[in-house]
PDB file of N, CA, C and O in Angstrom:
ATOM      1  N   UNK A   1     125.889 106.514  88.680  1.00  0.00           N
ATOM      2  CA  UNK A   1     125.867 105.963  90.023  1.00  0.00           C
ATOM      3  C   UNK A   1     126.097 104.458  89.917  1.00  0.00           C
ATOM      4  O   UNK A   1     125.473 103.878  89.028  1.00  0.00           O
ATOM      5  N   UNK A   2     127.007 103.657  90.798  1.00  0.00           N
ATOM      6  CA  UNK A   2     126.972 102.216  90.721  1.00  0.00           C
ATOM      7  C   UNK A   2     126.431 101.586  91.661  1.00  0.00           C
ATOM      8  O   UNK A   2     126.308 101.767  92.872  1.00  0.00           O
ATOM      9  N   UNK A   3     125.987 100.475  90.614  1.00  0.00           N
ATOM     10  CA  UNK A   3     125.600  99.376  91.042  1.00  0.00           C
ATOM     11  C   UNK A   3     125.116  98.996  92.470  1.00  0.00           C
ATOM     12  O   UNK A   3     124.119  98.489  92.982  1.00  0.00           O
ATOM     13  N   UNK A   4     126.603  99.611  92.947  1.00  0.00           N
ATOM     14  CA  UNK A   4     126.380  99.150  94.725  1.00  0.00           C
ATOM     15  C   UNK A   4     126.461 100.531  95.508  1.00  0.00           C
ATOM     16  O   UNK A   4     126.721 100.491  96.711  1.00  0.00           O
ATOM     17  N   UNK A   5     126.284 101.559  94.977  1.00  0.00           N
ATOM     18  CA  UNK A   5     125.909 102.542  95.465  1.00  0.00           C
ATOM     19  C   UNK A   5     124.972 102.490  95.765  1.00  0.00           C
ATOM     20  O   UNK A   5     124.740 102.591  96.970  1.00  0.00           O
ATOM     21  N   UNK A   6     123.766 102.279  94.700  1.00  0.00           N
ATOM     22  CA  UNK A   6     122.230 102.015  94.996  1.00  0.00           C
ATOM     23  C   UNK A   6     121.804 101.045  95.767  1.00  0.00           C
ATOM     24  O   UNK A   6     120.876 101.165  96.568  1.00  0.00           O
ATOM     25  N   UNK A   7     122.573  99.843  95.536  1.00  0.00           N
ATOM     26  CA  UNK A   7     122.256  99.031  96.618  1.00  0.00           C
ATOM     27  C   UNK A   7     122.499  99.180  97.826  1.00  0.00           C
ATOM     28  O   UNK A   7     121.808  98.654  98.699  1.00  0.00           O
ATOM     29  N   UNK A   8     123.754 100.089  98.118  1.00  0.00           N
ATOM     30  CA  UNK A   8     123.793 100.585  99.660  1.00  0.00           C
ATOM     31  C   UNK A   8     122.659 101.289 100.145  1.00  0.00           C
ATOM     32  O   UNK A   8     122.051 101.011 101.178  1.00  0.00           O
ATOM     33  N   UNK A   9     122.386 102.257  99.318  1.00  0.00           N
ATOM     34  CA  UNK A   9     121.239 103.397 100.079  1.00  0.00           C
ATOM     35  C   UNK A   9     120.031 102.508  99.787  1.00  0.00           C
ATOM     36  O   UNK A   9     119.217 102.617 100.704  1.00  0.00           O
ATOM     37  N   UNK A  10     119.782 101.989  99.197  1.00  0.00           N
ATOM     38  CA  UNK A  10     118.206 101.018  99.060  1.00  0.00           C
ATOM     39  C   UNK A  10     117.871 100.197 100.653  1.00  0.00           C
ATOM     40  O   UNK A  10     116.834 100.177 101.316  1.00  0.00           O
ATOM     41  N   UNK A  11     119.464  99.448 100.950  1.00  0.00           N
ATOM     42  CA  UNK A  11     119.378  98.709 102.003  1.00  0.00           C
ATOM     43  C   UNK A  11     118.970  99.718 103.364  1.00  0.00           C
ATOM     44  O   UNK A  11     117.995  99.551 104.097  1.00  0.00           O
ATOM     45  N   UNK A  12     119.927 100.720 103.463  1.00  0.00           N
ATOM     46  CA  UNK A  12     119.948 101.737 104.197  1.00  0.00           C
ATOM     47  C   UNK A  12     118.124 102.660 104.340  1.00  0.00           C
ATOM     48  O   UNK A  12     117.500 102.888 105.376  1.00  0.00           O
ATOM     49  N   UNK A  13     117.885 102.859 103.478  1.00  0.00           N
ATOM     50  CA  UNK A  13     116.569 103.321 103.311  1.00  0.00           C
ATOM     51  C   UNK A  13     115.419 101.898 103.912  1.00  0.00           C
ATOM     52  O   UNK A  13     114.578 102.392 104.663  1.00  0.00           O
ATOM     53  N   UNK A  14     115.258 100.661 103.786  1.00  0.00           N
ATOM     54  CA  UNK A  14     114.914  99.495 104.053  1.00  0.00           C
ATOM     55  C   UNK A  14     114.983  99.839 105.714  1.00  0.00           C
ATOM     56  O   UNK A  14     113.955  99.964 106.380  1.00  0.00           O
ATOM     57  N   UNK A  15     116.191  99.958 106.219  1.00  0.00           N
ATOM     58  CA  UNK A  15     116.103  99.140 107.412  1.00  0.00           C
ATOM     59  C   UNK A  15     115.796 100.285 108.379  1.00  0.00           C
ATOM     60  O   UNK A  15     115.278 100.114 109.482  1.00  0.00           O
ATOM     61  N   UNK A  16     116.123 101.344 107.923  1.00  0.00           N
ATOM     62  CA  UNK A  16     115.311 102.545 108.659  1.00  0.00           C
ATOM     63  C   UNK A  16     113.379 102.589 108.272  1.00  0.00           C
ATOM     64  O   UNK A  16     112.566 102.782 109.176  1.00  0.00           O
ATOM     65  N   UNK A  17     113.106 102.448 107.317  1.00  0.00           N
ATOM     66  CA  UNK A  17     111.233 102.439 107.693  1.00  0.00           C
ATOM     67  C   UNK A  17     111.130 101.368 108.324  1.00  0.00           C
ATOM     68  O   UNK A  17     110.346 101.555 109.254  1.00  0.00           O
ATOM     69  N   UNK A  18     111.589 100.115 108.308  1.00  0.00           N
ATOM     70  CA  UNK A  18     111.240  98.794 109.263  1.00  0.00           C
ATOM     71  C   UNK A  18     111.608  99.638 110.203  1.00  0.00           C
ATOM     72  O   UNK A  18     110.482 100.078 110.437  1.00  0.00           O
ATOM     73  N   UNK A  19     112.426 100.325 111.069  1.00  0.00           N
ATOM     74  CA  UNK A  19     112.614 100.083 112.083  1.00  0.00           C
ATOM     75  C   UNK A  19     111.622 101.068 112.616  1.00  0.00           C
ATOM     76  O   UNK A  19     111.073 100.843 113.694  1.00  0.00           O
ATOM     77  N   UNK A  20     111.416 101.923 112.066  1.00  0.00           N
ATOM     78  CA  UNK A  20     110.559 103.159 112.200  1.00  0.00           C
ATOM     79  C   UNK A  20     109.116 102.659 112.393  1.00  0.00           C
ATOM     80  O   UNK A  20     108.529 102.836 113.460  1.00  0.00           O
ATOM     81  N   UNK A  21     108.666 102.154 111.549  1.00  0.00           N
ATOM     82  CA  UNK A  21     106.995 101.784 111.360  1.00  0.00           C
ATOM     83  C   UNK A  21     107.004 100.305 112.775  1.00  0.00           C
ATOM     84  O   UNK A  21     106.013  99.785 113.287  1.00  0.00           O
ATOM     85  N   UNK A  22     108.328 100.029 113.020  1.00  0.00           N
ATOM     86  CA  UNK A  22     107.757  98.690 113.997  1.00  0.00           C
ATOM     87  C   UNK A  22     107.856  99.353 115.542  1.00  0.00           C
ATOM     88  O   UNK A  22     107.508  98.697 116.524  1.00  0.00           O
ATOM     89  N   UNK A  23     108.469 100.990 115.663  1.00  0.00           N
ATOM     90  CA  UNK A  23     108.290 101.348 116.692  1.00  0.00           C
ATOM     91  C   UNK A  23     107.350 101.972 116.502  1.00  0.00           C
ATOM     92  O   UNK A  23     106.942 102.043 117.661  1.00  0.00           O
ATOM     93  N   UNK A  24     106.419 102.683 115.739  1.00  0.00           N
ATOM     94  CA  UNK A  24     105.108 103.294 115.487  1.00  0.00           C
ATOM     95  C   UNK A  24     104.355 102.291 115.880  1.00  0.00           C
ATOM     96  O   UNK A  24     104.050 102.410 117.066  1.00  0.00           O
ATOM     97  N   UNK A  25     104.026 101.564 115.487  1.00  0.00           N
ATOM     98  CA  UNK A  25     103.629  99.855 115.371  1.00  0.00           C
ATOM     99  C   UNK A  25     102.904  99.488 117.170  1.00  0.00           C
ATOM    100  O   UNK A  25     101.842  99.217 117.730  1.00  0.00           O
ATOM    101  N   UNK A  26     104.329  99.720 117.447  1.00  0.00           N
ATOM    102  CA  UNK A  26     104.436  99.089 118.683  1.00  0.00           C
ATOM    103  C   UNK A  26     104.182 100.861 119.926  1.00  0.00           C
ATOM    104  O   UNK A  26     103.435 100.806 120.902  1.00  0.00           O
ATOM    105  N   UNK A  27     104.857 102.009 119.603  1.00  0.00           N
ATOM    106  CA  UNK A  27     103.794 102.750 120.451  1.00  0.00           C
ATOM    107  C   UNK A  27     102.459 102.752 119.990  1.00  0.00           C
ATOM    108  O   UNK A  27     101.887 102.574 121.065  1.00  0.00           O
ATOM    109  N   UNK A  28     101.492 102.834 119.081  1.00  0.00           N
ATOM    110  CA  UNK A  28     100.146 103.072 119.021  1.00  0.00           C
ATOM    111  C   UNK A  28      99.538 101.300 118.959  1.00  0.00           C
ATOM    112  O   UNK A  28      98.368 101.258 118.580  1.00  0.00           O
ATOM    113  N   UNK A  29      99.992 100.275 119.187  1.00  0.00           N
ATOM    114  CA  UNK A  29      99.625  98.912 119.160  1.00  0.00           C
ATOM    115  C   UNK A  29      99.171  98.876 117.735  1.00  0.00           C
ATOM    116  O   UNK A  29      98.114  99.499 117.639  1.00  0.00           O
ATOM    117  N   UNK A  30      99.461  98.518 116.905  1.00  0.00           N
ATOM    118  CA  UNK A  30      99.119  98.297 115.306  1.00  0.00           C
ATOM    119  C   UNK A  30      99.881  97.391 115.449  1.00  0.00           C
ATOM    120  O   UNK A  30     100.766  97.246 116.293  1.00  0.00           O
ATOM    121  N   UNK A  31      99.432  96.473 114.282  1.00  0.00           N
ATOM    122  CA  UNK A  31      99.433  95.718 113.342  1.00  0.00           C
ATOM    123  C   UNK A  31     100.593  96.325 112.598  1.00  0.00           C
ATOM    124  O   UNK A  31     100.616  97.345 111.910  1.00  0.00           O
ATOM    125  N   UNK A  32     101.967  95.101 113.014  1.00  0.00           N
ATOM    126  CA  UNK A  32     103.188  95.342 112.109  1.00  0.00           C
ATOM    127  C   UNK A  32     103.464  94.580 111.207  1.00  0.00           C
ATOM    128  O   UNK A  32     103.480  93.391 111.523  1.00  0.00           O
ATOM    129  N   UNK A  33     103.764  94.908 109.859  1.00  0.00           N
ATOM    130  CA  UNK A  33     104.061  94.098 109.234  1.00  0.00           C
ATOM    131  C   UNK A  33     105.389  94.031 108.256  1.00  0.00           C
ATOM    132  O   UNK A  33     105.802  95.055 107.711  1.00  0.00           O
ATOM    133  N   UNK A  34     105.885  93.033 108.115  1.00  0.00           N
ATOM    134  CA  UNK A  34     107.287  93.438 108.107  1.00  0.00           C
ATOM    135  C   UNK A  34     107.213  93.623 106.411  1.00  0.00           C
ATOM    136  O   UNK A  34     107.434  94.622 105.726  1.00  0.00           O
ATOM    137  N   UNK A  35     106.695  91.851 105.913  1.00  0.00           N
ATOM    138  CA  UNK A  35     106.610  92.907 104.560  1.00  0.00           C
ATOM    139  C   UNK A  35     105.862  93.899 103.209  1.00  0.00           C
ATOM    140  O   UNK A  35     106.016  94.097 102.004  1.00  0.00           O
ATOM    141  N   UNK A  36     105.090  94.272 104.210  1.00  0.00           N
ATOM    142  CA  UNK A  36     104.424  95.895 104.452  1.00  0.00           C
ATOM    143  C   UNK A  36     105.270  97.017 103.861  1.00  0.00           C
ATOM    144  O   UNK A  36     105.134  97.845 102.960  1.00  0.00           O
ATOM    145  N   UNK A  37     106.670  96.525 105.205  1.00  0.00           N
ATOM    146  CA  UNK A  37     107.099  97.884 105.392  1.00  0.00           C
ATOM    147  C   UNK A  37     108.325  97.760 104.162  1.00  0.00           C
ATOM    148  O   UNK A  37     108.754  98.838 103.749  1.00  0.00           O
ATOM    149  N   UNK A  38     108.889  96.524 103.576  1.00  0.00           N
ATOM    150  CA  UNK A  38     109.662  96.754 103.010  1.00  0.00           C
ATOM    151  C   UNK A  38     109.090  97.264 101.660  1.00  0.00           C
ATOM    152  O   UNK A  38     109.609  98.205 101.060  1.00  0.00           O
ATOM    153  N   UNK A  39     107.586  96.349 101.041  1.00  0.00           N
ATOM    154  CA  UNK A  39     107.199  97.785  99.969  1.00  0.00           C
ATOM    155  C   UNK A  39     107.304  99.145 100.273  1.00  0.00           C
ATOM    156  O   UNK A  39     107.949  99.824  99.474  1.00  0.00           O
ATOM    157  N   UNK A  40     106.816  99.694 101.246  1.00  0.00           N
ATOM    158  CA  UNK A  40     106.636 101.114 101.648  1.00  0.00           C
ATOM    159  C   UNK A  40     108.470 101.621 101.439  1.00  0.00           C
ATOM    160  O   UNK A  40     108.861 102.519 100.692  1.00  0.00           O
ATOM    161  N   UNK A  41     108.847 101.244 101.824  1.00  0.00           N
ATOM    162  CA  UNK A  41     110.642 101.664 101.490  1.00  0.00           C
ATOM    163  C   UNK A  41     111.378 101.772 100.398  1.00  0.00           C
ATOM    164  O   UNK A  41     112.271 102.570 100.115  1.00  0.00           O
ATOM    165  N   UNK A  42     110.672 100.424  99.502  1.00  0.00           N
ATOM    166  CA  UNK A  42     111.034 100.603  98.258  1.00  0.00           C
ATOM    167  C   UNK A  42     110.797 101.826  97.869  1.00  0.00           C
ATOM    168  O   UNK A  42     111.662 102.697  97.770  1.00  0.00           O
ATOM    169  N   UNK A  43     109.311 101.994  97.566  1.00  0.00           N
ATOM    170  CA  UNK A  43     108.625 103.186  96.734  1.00  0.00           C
ATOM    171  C   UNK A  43     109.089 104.043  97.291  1.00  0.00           C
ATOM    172  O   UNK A  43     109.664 104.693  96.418  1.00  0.00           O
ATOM    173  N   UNK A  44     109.294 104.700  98.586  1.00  0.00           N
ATOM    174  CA  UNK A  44     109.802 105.779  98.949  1.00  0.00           C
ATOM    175  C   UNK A  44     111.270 105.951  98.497  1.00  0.00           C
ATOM    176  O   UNK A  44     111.762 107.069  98.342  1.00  0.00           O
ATOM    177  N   UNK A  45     111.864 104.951  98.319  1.00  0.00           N
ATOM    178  CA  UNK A  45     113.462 105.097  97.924  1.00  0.00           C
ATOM    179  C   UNK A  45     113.323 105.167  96.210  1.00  0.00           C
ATOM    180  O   UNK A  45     114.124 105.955  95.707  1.00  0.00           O
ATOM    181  N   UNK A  46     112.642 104.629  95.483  1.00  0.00           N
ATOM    182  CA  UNK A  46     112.088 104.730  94.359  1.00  0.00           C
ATOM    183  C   UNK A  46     112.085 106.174  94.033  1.00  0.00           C
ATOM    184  O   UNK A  46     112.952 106.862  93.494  1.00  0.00           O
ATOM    185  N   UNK A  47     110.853 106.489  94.506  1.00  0.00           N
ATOM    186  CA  UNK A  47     110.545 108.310  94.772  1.00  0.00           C
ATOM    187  C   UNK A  47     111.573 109.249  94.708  1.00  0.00           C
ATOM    188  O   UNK A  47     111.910 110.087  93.872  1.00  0.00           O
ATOM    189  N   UNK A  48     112.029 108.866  95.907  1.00  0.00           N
ATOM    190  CA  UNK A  48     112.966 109.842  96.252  1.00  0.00           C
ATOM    191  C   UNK A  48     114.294 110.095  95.185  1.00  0.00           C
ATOM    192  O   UNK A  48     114.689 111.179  94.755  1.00  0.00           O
ATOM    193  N   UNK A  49     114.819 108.794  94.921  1.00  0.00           N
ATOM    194  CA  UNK A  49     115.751 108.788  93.472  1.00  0.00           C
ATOM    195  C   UNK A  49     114.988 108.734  92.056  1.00  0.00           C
ATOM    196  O   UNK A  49     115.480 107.994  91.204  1.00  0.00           O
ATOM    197  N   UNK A  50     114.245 109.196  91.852  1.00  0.00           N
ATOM    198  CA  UNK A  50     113.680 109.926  90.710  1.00  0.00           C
ATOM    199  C   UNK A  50     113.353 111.385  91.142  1.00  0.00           C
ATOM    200  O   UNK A  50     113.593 112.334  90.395  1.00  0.00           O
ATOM    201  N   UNK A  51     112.896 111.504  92.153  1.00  0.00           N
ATOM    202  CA  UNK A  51     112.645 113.569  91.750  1.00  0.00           C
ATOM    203  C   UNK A  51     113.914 114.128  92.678  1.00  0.00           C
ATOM    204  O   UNK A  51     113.850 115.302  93.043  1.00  0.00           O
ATOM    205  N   UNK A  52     115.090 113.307  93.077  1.00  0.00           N
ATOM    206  CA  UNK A  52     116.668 113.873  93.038  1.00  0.00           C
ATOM    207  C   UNK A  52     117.546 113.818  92.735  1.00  0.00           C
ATOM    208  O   UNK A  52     118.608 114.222  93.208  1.00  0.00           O
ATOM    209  N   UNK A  53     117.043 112.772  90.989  1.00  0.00           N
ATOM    210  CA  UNK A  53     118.358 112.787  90.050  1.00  0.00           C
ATOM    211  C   UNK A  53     118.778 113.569  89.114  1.00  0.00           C
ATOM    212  O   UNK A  53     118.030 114.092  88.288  1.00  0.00           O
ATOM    213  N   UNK A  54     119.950 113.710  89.159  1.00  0.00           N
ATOM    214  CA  UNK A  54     120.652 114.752  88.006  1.00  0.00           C
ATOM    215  C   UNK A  54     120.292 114.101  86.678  1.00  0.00           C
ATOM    216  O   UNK A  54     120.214 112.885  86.504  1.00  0.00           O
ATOM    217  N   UNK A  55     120.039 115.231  85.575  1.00  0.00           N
ATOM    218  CA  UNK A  55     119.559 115.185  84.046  1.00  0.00           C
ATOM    219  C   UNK A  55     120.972 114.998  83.516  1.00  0.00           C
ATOM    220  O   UNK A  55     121.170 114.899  82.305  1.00  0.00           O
TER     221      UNK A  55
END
């Protein structure tokens, strides 16, 4: 996989939980935090490309 493959879907994965957790955020009134949410994206994009990579 290259370089900027990963960096596409990393970004892509990023700007969807921000956008997600700041409308959660904002229907239940919480406490948003922006960079909160970009750890939480990492690890989930982390995650997710380790238990769906090819051996």
């Amino acid at each position: 996989m290259t370089k900027l493959k990963i960096f596409k879907e990393l970004l892509v994965c990023l700007v969807v939980v921000v956008i997600i957790r700041f409308i959660i955020a904002k229907l239940f009134q919480k406490e948003f935090s922006f960079f909160y949410s970009i750890l939480v994206g990492i690890a989930i994009y982390v995650g997710g490309y380790f238990t769906t990579r090819k051996k």
